[in-house]
LUMSE-922666 format. One record per atom (N, C-alpha, C, O): residue number from 1; atom name; x, y, z. Coordinates in steps of 0.001 Angstrom, whole numbers, plus 500000, padded with zeros to 6 digits. Layout:
N
r k:NUM a:CA c1:X c2:Y c3:Z
...
This chain:
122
r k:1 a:N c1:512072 c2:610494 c3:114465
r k:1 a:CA c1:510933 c2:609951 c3:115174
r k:1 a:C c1:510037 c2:609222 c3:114178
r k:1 a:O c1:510315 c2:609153 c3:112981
r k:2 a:N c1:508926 c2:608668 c3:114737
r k:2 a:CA c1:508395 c2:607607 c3:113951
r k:2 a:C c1:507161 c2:608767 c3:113072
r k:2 a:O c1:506593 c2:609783 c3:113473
r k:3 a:N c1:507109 c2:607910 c3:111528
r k:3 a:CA c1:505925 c2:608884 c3:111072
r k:3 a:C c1:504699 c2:607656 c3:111028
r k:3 a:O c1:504799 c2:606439 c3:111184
r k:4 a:N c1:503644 c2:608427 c3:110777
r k:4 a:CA c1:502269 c2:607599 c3:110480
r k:4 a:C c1:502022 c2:607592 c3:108936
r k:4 a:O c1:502436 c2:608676 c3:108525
r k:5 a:N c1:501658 c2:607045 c3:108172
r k:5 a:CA c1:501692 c2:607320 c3:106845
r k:5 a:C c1:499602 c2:606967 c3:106340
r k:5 a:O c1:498952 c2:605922 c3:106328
r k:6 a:N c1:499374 c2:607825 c3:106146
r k:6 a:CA c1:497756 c2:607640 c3:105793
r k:6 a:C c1:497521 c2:607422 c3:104458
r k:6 a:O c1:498529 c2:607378 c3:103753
r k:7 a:N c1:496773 c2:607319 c3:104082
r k:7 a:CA c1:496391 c2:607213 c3:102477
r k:7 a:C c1:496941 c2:609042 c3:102084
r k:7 a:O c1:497967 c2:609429 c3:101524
r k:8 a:N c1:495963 c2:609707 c3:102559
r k:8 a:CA c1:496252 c2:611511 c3:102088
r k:8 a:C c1:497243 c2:612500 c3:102854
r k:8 a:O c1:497473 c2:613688 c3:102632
r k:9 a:N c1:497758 c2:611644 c3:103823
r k:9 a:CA c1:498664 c2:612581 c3:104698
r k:9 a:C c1:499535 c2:611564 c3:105012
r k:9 a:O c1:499661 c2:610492 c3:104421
r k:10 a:N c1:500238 c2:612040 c3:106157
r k:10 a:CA c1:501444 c2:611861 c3:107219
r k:10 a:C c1:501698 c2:612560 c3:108026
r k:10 a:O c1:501926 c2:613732 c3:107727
r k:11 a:N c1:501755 c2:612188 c3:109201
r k:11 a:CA c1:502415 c2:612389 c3:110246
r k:11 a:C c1:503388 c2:611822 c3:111306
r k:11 a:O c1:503606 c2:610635 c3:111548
r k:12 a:N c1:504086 c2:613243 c3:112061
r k:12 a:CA c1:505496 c2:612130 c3:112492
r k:12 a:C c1:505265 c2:613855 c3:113560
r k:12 a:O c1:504631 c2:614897 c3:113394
r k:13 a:N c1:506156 c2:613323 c3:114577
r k:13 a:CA c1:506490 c2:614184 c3:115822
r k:13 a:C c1:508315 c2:614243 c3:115758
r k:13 a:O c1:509249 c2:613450 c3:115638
r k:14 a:N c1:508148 c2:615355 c3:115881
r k:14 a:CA c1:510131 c2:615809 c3:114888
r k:14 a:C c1:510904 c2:615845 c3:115958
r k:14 a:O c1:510298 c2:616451 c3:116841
r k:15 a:N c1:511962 c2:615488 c3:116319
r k:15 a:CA c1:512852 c2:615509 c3:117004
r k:15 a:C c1:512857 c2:617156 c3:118011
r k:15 a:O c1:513519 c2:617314 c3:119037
r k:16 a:N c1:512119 c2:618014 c3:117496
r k:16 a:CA c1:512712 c2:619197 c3:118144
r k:16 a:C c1:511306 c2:619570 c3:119070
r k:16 a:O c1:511029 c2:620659 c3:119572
r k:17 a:N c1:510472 c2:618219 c3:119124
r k:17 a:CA c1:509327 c2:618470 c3:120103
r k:17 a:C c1:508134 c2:619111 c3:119067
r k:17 a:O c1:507168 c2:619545 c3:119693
r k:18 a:N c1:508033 c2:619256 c3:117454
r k:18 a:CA c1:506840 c2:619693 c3:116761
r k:18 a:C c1:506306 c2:618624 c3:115824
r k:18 a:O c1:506874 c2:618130 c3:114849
r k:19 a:N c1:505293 c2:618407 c3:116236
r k:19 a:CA c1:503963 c2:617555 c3:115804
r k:19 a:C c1:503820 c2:617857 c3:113768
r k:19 a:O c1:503542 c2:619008 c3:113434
r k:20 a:N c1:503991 c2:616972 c3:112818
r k:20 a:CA c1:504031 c2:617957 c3:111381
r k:20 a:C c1:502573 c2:617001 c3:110991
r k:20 a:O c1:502316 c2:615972 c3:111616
r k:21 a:N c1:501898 c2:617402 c3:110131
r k:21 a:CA c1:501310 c2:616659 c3:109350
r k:21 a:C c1:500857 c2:617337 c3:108094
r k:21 a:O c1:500178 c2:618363 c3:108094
r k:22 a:N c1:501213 c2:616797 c3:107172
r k:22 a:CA c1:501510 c2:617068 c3:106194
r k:22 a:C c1:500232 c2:616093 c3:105063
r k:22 a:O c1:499937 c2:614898 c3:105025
r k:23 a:N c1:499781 c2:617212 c3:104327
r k:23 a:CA c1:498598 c2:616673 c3:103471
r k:23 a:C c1:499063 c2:616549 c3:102056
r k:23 a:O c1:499737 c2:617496 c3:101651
r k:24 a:N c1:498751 c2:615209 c3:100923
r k:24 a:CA c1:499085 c2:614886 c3:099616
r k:24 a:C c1:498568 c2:616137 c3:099115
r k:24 a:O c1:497719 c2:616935 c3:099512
r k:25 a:N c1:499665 c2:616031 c3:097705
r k:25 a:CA c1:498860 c2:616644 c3:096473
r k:25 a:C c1:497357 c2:616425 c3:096112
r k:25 a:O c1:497197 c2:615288 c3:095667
r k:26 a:N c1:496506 c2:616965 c3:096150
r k:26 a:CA c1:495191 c2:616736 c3:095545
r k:26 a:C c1:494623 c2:616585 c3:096276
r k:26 a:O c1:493441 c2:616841 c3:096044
r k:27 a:N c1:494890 c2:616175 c3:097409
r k:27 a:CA c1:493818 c2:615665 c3:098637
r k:27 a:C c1:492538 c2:616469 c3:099084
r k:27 a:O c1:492539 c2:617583 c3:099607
r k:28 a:N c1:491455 c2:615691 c3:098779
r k:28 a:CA c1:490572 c2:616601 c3:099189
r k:28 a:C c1:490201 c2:616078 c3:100623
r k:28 a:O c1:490209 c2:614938 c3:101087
r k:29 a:N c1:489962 c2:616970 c3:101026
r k:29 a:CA c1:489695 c2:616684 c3:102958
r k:29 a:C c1:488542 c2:616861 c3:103188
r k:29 a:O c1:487826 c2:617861 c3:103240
r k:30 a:N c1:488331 c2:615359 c3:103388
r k:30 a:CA c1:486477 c2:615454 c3:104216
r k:30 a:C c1:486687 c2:615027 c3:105779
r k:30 a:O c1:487589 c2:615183 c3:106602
r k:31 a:N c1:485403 c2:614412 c3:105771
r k:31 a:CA c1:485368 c2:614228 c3:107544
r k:31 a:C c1:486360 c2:613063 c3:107909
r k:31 a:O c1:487171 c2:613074 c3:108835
r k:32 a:N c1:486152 c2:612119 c3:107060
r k:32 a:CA c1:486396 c2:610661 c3:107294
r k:32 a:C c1:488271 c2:611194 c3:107475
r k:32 a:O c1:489077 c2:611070 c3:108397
r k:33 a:N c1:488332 c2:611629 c3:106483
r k:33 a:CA c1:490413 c2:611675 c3:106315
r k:33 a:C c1:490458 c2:612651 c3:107211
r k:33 a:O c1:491659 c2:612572 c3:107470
r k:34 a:N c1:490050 c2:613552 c3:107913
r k:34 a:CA c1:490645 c2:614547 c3:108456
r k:34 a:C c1:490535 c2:614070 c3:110264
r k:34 a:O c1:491275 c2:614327 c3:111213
r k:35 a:N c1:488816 c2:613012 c3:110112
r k:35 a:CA c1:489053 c2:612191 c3:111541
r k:35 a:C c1:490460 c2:611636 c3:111721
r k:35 a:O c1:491195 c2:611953 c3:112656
r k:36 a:N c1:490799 c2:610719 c3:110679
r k:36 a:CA c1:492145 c2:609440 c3:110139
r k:36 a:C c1:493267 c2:610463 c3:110986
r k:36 a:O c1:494003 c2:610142 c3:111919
r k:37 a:N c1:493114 c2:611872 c3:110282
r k:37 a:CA c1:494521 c2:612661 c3:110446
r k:37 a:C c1:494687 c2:613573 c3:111945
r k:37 a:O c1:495646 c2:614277 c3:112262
r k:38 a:N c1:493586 c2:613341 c3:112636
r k:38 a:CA c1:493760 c2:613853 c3:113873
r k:38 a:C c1:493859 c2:612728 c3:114940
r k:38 a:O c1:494314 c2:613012 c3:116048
r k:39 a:N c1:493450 c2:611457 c3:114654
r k:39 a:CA c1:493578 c2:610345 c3:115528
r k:39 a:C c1:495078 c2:610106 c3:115154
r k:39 a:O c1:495775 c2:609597 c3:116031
r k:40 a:N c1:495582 c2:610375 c3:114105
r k:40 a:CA c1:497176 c2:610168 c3:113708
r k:40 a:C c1:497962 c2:611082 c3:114452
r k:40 a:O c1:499033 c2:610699 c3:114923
r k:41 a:N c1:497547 c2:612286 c3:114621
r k:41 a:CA c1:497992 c2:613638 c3:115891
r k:41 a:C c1:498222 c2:612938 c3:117277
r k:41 a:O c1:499209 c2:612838 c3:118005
r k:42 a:N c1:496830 c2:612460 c3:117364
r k:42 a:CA c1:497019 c2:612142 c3:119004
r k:42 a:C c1:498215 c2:610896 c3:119043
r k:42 a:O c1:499283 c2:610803 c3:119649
r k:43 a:N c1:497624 c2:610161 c3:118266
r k:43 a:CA c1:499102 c2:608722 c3:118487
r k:43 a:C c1:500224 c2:608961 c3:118124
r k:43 a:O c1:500651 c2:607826 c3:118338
r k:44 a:N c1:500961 c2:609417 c3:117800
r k:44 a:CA c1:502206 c2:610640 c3:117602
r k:44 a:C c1:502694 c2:611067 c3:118629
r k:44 a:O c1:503869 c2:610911 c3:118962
r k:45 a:N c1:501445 c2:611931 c3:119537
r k:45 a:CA c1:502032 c2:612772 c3:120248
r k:45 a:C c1:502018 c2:611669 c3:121771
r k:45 a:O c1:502637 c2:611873 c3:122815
r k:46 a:N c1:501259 c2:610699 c3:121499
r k:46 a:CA c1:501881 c2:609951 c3:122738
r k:46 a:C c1:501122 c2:610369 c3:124015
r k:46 a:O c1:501854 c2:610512 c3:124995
r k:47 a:N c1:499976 c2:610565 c3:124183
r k:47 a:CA c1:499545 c2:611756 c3:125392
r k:47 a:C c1:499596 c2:612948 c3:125469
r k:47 a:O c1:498583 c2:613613 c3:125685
r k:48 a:N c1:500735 c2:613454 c3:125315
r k:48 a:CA c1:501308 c2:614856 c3:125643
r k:48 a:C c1:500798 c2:615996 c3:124634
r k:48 a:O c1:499911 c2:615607 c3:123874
r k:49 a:N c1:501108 c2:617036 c3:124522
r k:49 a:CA c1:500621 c2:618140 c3:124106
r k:49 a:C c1:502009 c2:618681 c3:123166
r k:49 a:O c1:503128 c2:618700 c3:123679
r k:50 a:N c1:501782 c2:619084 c3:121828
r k:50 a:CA c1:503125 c2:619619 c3:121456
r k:50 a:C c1:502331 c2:620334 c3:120204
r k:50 a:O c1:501239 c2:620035 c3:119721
r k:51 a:N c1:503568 c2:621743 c3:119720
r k:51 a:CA c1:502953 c2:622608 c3:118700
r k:51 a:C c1:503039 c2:621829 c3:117623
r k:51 a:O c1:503968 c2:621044 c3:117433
r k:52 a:N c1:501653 c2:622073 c3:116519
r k:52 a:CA c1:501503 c2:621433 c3:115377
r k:52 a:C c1:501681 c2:622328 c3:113980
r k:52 a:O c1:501333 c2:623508 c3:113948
r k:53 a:N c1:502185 c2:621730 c3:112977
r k:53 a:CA c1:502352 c2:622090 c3:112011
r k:53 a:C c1:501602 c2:621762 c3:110811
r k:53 a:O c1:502008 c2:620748 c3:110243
r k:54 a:N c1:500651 c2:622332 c3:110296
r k:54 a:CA c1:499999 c2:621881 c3:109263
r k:54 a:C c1:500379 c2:622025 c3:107793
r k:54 a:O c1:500075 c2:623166 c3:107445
r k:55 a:N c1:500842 c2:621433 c3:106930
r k:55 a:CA c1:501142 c2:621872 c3:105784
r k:55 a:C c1:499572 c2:621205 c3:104965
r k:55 a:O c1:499045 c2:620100 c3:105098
r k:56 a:N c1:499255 c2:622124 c3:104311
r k:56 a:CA c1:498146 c2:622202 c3:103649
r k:56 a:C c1:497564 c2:622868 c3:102100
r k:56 a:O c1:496434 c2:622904 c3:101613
r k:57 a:N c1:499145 c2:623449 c3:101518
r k:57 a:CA c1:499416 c2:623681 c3:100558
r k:57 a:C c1:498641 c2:622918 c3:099120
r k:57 a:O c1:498162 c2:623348 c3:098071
r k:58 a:N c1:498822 c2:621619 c3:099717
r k:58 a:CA c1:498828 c2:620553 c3:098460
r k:58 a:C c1:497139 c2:620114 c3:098734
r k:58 a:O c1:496582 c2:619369 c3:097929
r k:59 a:N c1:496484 c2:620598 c3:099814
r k:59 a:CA c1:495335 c2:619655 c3:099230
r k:59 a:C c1:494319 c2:620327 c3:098411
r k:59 a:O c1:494550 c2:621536 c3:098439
r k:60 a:N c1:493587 c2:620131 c3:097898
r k:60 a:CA c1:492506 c2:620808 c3:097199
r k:60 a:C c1:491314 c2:621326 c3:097121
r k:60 a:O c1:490777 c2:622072 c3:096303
r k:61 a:N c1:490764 c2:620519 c3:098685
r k:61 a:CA c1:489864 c2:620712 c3:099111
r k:61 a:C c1:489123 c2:620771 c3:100565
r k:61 a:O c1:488876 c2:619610 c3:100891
r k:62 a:N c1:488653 c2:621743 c3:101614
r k:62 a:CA c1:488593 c2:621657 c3:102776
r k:62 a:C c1:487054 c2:621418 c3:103032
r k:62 a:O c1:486567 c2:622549 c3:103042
r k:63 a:N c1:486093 c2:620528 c3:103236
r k:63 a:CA c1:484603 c2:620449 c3:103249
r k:63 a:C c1:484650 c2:621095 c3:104691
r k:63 a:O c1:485513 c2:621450 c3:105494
r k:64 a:N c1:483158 c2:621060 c3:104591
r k:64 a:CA c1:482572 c2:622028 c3:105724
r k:64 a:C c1:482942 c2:620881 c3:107110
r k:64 a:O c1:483458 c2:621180 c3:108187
r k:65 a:N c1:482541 c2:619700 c3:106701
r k:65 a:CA c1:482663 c2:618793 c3:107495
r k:65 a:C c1:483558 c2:618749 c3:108352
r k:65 a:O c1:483474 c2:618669 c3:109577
r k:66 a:N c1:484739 c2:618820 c3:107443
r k:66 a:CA c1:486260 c2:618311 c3:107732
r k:66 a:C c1:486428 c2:619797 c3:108529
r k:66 a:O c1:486974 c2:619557 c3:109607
r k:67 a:N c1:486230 c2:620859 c3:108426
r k:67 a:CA c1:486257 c2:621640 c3:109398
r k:67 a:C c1:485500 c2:621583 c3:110520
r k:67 a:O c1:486331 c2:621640 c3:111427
r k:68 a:N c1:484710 c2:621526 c3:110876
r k:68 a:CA c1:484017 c2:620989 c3:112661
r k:68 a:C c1:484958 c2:620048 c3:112779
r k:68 a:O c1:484863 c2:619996 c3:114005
r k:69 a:N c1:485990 c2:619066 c3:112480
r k:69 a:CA c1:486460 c2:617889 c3:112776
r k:69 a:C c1:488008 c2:618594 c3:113651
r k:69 a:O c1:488775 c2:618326 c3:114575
r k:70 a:N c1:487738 c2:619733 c3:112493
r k:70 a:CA c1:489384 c2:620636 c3:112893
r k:70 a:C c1:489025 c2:621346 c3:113951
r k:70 a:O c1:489945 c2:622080 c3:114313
r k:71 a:N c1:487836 c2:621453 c3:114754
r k:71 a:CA c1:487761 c2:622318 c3:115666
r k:71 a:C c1:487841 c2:621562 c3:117322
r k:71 a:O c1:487785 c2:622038 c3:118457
r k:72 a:N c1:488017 c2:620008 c3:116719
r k:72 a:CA c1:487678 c2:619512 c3:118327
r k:72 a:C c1:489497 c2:619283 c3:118786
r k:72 a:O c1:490416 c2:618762 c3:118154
r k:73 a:N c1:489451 c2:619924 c3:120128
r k:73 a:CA c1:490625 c2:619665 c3:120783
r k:73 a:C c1:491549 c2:618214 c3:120585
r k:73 a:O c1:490995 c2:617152 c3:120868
r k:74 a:N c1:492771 c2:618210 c3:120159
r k:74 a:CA c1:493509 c2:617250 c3:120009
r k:74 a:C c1:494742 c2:617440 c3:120599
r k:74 a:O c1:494700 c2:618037 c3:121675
r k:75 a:N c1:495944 c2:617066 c3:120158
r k:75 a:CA c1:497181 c2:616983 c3:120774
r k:75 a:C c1:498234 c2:618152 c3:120657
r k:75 a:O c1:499279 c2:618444 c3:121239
r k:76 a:N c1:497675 c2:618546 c3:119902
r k:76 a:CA c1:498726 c2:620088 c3:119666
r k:76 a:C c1:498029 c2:621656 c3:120496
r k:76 a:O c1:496853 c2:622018 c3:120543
r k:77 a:N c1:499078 c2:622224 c3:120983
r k:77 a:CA c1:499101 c2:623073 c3:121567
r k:77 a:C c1:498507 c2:624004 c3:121126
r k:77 a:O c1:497424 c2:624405 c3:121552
r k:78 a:N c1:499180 c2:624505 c3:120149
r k:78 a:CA c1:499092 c2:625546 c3:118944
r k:78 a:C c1:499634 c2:624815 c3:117765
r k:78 a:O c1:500532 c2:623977 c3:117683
r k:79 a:N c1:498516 c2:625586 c3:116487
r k:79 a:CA c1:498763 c2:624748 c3:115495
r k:79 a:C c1:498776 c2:626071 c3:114619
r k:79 a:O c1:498121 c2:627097 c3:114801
r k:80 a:N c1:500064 c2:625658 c3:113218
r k:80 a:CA c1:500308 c2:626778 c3:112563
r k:80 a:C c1:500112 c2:626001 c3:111295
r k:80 a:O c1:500626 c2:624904 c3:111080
r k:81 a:N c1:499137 c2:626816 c3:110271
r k:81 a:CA c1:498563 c2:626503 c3:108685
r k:81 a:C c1:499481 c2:626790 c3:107793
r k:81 a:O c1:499633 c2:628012 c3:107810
r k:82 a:N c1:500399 c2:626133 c3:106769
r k:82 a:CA c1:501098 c2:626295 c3:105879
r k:82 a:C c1:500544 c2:626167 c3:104827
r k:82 a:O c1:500200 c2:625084 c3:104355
r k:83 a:N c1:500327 c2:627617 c3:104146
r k:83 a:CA c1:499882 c2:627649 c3:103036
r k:83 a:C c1:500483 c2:628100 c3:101841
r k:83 a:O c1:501639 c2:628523 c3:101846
r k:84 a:N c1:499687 c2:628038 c3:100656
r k:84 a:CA c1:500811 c2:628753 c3:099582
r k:84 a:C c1:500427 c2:629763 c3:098734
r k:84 a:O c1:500968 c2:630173 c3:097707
r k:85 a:N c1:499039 c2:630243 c3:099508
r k:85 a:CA c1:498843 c2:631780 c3:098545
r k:85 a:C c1:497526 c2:632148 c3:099005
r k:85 a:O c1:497164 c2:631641 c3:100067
r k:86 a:N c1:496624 c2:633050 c3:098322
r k:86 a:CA c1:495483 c2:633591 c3:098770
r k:86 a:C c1:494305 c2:632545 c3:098759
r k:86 a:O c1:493543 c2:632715 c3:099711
r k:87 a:N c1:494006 c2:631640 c3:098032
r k:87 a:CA c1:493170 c2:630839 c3:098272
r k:87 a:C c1:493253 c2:630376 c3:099633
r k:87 a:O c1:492287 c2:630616 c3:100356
r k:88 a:N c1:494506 c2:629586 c3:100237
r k:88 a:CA c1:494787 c2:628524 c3:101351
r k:88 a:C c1:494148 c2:629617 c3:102591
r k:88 a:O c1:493286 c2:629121 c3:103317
r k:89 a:N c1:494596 c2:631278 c3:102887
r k:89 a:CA c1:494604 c2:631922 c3:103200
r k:89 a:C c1:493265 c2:632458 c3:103646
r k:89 a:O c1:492950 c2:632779 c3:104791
r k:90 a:N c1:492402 c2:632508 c3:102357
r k:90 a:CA c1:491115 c2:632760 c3:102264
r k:90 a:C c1:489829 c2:631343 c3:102947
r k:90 a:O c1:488627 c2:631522 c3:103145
r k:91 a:N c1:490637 c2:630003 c3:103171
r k:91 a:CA c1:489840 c2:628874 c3:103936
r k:91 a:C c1:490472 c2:629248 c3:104858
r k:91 a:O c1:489539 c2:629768 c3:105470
r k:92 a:N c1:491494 c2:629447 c3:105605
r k:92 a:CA c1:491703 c2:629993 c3:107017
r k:92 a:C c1:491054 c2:630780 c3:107683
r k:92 a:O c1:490365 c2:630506 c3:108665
r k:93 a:N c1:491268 c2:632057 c3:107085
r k:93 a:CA c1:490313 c2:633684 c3:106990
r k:93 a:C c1:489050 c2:632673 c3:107713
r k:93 a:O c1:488808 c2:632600 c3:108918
r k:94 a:N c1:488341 c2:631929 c3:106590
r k:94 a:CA c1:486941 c2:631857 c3:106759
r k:94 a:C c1:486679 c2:630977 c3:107813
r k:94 a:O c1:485530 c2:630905 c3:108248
r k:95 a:N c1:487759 c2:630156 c3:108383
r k:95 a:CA c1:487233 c2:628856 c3:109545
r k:95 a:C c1:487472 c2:629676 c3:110798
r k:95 a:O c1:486775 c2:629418 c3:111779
r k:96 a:N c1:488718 c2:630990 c3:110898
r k:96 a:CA c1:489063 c2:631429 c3:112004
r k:96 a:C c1:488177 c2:632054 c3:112543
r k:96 a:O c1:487962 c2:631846 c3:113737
r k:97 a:N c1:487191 c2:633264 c3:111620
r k:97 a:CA c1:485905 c2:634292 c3:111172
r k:97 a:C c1:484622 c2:633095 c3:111694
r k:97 a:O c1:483628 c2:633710 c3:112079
r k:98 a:N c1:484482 c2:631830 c3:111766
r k:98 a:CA c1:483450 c2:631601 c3:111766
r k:98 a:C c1:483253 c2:630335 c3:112356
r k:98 a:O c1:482173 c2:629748 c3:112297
r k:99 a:N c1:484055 c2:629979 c3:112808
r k:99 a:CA c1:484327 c2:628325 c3:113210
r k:99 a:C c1:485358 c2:628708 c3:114834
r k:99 a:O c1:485633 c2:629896 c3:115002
r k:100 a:N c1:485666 c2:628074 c3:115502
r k:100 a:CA c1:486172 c2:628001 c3:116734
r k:100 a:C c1:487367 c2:626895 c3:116379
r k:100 a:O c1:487335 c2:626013 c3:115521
r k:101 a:N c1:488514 c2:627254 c3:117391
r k:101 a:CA c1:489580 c2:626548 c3:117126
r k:101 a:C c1:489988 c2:625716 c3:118421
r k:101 a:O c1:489826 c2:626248 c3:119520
r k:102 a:N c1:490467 c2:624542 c3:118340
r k:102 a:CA c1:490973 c2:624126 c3:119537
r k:102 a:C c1:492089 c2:624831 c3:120616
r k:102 a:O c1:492184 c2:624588 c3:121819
r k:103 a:N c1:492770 c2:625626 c3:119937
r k:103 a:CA c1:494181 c2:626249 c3:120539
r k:103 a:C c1:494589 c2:627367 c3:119553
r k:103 a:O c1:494067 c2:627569 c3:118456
r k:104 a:N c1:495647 c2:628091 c3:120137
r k:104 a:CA c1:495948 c2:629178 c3:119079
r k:104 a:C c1:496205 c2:628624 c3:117709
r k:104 a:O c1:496584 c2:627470 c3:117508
r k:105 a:N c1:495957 c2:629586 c3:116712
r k:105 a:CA c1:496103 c2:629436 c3:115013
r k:105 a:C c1:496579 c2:629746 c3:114587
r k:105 a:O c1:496871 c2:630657 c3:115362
r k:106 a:N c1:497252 c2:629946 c3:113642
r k:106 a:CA c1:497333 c2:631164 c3:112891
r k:106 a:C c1:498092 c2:630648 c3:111237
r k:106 a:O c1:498492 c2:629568 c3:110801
r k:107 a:N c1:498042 c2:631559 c3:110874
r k:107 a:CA c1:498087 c2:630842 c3:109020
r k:107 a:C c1:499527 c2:631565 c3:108682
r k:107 a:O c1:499676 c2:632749 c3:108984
r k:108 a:N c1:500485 c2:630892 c3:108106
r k:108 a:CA c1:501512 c2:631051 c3:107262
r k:108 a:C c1:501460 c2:630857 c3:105780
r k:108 a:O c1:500697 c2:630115 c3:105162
r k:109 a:N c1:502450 c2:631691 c3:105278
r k:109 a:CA c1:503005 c2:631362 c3:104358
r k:109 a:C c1:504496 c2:630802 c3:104124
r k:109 a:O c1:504880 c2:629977 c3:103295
r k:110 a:N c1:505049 c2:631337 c3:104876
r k:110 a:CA c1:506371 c2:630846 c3:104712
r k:110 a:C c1:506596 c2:629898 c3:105845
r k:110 a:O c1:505815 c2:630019 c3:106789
r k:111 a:N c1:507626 c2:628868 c3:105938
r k:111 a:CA c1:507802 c2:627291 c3:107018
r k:111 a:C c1:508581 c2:628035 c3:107717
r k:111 a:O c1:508713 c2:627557 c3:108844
r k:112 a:N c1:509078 c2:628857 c3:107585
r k:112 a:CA c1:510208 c2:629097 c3:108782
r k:112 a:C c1:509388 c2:629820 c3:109596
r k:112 a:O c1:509261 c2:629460 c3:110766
r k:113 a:N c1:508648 c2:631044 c3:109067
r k:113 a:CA c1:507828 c2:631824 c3:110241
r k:113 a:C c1:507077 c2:630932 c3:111078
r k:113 a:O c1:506956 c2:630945 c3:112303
r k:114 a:N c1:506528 c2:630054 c3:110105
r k:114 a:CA c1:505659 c2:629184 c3:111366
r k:114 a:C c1:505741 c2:628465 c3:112406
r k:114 a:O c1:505022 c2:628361 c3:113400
r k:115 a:N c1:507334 c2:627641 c3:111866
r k:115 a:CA c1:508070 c2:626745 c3:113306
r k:115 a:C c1:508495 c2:628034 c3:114319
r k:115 a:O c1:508416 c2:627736 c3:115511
r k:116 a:N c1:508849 c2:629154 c3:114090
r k:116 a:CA c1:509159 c2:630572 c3:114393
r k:116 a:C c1:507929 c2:630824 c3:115555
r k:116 a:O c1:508347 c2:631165 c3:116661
r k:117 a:N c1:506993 c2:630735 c3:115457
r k:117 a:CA c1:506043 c2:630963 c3:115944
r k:117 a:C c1:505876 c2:629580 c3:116924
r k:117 a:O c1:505949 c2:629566 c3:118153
r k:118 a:N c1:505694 c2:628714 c3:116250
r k:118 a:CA c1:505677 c2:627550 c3:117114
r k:118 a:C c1:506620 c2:626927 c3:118219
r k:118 a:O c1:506150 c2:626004 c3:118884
r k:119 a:N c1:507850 c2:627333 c3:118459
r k:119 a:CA c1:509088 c2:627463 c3:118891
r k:119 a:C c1:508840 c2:628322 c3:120332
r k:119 a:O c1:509245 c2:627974 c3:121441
r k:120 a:N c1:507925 c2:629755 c3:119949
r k:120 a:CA c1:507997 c2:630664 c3:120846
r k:120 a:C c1:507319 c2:630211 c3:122226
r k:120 a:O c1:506276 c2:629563 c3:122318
r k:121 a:N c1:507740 c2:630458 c3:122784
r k:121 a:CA c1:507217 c2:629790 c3:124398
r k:121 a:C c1:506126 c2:630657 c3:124654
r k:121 a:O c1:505860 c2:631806 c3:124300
r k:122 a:N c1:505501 c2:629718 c3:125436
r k:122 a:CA c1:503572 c2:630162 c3:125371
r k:122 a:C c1:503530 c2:631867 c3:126266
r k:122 a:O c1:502462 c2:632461 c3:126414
């Protein structure tokens, strides 16, 4: 399927019906890129609604901003956080604890649990 390619991310809607977007090395995420990367969600998904995959490993930085941005309803159903250790874990912890989500959440570590999860029928 087709991807979107941003300056700090990418996104593409995968053949098996899951929404990925995937954030650069270093990327720090403010309002402006994380608007870029959810208007890239919706045109992807074409209208429709499908589970999202966040890989978020690689960026470096989540502003306060860029979180209210993550809270407004977009194209994914349920969206699952790919992370890679206690830090990534610990900005999840704190947006889930204190911030509101568009749809179910939930934070990974490992890619398979998460498409695992995302896979599972509502």
């Amino acid at each position: 399927m087709g991807q979107v390619d941003l300056n700090d991310c990418a996104v593409r809607l995968e053949a098996g019906g899951i929404l990925h977007l995937k954030w650069n090395h270093g990327t720090r995420i403010e309002a402006e890129n994380a608007c870029a990367a959810l208007a890239a969600v919706n045109s992807a998904a074409g209208g429709k609604t499908y589970p999202l995959l966040v890989e978020m490993a690689e960026a470096s930085f989540l502003s306060h901003e860029a979180r209210a941005v993550f809270a407004r309803p977009c194209a994914a159903s349920r969206i699952a956080l790919l992370g890679a250790g206690p830090v990534d874990r610990m900005l999840v912890d704190y947006q889930l604890k204190t911030g509101s989500t568009p749809c179910p959440t939930r934070f990974f570590n490992s890619k398979e649990e998460a498409l695992a999860w995302l896979r599972e029928p509502k």
